[in-house]
C-alpha positions as CSV (number, residue, x, y, z in Angstrom):
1,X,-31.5,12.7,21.0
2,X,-28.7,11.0,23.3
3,X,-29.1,7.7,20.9
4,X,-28.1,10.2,17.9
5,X,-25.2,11.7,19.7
6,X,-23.9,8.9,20.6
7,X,-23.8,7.1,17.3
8,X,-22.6,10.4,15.6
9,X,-20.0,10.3,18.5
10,X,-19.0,6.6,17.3
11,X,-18.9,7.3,13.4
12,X,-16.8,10.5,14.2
13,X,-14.2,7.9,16.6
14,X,-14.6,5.1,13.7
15,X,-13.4,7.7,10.5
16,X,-10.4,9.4,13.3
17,X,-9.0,5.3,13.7
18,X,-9.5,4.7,10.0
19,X,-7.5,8.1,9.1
20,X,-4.8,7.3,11.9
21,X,-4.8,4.0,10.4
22,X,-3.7,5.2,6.8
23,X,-1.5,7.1,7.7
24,X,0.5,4.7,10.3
25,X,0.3,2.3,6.7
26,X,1.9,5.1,5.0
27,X,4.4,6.0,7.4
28,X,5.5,2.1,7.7
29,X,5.8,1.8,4.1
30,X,8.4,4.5,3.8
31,X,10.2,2.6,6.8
32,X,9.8,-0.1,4.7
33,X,10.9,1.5,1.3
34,X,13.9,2.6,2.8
35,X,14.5,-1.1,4.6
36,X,14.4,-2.5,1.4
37,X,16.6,-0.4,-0.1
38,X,18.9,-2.4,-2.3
39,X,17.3,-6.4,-1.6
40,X,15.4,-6.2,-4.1
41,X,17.7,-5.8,-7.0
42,X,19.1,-8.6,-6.3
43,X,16.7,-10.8,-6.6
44,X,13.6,-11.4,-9.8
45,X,10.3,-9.8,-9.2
46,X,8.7,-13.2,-8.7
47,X,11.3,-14.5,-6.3
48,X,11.0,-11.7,-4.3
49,X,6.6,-11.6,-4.4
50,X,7.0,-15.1,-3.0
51,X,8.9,-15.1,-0.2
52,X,7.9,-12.2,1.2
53,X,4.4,-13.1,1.5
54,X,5.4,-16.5,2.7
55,X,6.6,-14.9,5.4
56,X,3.7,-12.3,5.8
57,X,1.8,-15.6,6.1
58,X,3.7,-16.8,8.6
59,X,3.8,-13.7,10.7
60,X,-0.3,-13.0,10.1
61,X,-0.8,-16.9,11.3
62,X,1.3,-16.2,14.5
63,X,-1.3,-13.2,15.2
64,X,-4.2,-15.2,14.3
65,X,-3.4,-17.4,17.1
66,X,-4.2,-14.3,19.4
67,X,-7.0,-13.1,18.4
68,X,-8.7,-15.6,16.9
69,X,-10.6,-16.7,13.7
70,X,-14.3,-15.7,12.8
71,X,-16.1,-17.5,10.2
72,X,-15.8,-16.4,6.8
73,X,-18.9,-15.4,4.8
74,X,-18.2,-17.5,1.4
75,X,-18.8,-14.4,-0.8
76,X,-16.6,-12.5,1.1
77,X,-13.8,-15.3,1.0
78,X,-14.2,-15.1,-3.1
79,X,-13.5,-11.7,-3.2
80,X,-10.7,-11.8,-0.8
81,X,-9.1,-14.3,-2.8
82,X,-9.6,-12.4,-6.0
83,X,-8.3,-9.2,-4.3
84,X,-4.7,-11.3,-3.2
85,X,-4.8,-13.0,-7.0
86,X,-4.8,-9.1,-8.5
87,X,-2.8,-7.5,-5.6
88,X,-0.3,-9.2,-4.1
89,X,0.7,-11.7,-6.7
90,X,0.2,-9.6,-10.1
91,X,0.5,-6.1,-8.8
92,X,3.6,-6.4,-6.2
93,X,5.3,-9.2,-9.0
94,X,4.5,-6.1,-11.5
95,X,5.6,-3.2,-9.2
96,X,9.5,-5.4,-7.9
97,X,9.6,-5.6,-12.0
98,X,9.2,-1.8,-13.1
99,X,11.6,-1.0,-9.7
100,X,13.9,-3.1,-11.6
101,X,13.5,-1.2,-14.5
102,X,13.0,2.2,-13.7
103,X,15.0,4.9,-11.1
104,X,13.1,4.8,-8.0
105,X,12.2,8.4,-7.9
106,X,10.6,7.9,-11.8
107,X,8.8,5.0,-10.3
108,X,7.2,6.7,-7.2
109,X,5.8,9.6,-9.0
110,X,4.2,7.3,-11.3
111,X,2.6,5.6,-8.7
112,X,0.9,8.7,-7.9
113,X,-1.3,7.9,-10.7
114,X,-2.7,5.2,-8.0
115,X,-5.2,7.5,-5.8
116,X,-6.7,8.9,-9.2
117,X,-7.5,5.3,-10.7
118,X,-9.2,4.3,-7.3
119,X,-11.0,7.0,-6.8
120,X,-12.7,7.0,-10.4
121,X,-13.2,3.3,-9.8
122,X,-14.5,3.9,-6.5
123,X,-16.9,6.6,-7.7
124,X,-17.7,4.0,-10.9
125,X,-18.3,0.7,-8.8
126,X,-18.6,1.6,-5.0
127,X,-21.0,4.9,-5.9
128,X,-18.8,7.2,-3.3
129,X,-18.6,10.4,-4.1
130,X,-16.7,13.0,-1.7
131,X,-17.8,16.1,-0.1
132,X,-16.5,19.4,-1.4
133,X,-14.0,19.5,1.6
134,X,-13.1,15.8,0.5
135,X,-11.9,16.9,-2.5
136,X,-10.1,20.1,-1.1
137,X,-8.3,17.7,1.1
138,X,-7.7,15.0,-2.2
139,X,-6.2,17.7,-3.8
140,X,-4.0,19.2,-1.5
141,X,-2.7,15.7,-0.9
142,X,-2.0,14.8,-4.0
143,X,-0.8,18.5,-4.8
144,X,2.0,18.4,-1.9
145,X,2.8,14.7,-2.3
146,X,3.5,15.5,-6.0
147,X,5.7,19.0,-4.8
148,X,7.8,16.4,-3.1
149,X,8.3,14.3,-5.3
150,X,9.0,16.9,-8.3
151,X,12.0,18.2,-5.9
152,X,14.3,15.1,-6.3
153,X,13.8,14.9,-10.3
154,X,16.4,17.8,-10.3
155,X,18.4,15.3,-8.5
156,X,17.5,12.2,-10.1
157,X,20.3,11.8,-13.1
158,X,19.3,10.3,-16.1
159,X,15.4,10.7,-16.7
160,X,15.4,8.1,-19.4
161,X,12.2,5.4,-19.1
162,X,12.3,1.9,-19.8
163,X,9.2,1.1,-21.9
164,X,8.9,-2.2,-20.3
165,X,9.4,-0.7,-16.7
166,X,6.6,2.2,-17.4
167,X,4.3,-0.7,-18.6
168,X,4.9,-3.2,-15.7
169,X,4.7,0.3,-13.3
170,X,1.2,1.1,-14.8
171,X,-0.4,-2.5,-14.6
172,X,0.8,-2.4,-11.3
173,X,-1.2,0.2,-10.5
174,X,-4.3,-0.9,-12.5
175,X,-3.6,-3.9,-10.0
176,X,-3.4,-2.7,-6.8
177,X,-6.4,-0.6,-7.5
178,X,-8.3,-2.8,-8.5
179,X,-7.8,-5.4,-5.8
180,X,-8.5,-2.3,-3.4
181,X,-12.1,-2.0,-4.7
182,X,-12.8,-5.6,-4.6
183,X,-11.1,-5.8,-1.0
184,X,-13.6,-3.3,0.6
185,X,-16.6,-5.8,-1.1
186,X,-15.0,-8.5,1.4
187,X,-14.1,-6.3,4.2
188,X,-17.7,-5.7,5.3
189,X,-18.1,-9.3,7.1
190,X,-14.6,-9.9,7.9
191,X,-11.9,-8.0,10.5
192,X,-8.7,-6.5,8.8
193,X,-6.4,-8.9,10.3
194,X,-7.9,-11.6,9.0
195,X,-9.0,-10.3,5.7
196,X,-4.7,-9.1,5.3
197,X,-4.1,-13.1,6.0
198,X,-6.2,-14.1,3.0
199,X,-5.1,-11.6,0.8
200,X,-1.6,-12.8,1.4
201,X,-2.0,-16.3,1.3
202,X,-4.3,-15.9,-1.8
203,X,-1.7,-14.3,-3.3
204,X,1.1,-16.9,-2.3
205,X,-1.0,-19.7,-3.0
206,X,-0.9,-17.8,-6.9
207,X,2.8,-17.6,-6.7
208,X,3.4,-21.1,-6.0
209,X,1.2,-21.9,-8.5
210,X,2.8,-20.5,-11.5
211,X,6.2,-21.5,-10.1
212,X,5.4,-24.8,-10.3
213,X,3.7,-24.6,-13.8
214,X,6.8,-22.9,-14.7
215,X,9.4,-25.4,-12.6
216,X,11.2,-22.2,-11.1
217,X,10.2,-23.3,-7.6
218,X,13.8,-23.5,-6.4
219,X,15.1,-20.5,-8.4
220,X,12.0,-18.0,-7.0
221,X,12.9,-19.6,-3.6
222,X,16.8,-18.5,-3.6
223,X,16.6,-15.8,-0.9
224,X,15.6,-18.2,1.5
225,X,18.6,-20.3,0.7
226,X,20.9,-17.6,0.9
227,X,19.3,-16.8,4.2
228,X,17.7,-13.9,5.3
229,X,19.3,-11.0,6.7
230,X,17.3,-9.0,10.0
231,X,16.9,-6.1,7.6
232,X,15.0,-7.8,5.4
233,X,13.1,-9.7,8.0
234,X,12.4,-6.2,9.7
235,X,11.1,-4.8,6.3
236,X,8.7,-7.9,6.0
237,X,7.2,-7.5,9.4
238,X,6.6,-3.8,9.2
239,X,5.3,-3.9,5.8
240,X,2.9,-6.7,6.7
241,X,1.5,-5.4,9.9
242,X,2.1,-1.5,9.4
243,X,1.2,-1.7,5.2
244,X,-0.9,-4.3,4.4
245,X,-3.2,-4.6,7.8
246,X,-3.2,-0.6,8.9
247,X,-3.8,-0.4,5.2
248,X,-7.2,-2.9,5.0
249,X,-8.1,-1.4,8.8
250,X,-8.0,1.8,7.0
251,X,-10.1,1.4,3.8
252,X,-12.8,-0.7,6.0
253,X,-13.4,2.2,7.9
254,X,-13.4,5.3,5.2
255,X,-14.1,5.4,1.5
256,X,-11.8,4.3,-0.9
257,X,-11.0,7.8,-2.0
258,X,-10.2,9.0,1.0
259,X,-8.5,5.8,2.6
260,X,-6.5,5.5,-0.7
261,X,-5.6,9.5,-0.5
262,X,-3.9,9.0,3.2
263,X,-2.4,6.2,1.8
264,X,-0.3,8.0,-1.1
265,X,1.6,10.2,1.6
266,X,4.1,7.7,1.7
267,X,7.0,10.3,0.1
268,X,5.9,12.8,3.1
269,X,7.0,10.4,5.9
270,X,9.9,9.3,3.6
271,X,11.6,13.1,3.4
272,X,12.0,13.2,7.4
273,X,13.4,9.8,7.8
274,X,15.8,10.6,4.5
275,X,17.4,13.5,6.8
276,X,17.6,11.6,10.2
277,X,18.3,8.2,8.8
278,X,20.2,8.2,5.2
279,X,21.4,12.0,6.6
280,X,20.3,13.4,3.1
281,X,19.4,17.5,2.6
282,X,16.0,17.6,1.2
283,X,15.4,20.5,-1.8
284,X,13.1,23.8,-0.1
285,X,10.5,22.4,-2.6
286,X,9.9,19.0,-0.7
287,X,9.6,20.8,2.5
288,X,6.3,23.5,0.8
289,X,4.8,20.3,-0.3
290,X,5.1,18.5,2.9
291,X,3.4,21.9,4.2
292,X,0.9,22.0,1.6
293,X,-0.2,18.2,2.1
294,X,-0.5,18.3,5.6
295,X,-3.6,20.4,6.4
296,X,-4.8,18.2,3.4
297,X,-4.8,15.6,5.8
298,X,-6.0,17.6,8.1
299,X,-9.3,18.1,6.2
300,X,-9.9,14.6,5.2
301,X,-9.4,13.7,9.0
302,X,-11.7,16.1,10.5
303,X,-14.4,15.5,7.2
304,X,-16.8,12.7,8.3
């Protein structure tokens, strides 16, 4: 009986890290997001894929040195690789490109599309299927992430859509959820840290790659020339440690679904640093979805 409790007692633990642990990643992103604001328009898509995850190499090596490096299982490794090839270089080159393209606030609600493409791919390929109270907590998630993001479209200008920027916005997402399900293949034999370093430099070694095939190597390497600013350096350190790593720590430790769910409350953390920070009045509308997708979170946290 005591056995039992106790390894209920560590699953219960394992699922409250892995739910604190997507929603730290989705919390650094918007710190990111708003970090970024403005770099990367001036720079291409590819230019700015590559240096940043040079330097999220760079910054994942220095914490290797710390904790250390466990041998990689060589079918983990391939699908690692294969995850960084889809993710970092196709789906973040994809997702600069449609930001390019497309108002940010058309670009966000698109990528809400992402937790419904991983979930049916996690149900097709991983064979998870949520609880009821899983998919309460999905849909009141998604439900008050969406309310919050419907309240700046009133806002938002012009609402016309490039067609290029809608197509590179949805193979971004194809992308990134994709490279998701074939990251939680690797993750069983290998620790987040180090899976997030392989990833990156899977997906920098890609970069570099078609750079050279394409001899844009000094043009796609201009930011570091022009030098980089602290912003930008911040951005790249809290997106790699807080996005990326929280992000693998997270989907290690919960299903996809549920992982990838947390994940999308980016926008929620973004509306109280839009007040504080960029001192901007939020519509009534983005404050009832922030109420509605809370206790959604709440559910998912407490459902193990």
């Amino acid at each position: 009986m005591i056995p039992s409790q106790i390894l209920d007692a560590i699953r219960v633990s394992g699922h409250a890290v892995g739910v604190c642990a997507a929603l730290g990643s989705a919390a650094s992103w918007a710190v990111g997001t708003i970090l970024f604001k403005g770099i990367g328009e001036r720079f291409p898509a590819s230019s700015m894929t590559l240096v940043k995850s040079l330097l999220s190499v760079l910054l994942l090596s220095a914490g290797l040195i710390f904790v250390g490096w466990r041998k990689v299982p060589f079918s983990s490794l391939g699908w690692l690789i294969l995850s960084g090839l889809i993710g970092i270089a196709a789906g973040d080159t994809c997702f600069f490109a449609a930001l390019r393209l497309l108002p940010v606030h058309q670009l966000i609600i698109l990528m809400m599309l992402a937790p419904g493409i991983t979930l049916l791919l996690a149900i097709l390929f991983l064979s998870e299927t949520p609880s009821p109270i899983g998919w309460l907590g999905i849909a009141m998630v998604l439900s008050g992430v969406t309310l919050t993001l419907a309240a700046d479209l009133p806002r938002g200008g012009h609402r016309a859509r490039a067609p290029a920027g809608l197509v590179f916005g949805i193979l971004s997402i194809l992308c990134m959820g994709v490279s998701v399900i074939i990251a939680k293949v690797g993750l069983n034999t290998v620790p987040a840290l180090q899976a997030t370093f392989l990833r990156m430099a899977a997906g920098l070694v890609g970069m570099f790659i078609v750079a050279l095939a394409k001899r844009q190597i000094k043009d796609w390497l201009e930011p570091l020339r022009e030098g980089l600013r602290w912003r930008f350096a911040l951005a790249v350190t809290i997106v790699t440690f807080g996005g990326f790593w929280l992000a693998l720590f997270s989907v290690k430790r919960l299903d996809v679904s549920v992982a990838n769910t947390l994940l999308a409350t980016e926008p929620l953390f973004a509306l109280p640093l839009s007040v504080f920070w960029l001192r901007e009045r939020p519509a009534a509308l983005a404050w009832s979805g922030a109420a509605v997708a809370f206790p959604g979170a709440l559910l998912l946290a407490f459902n193990t």
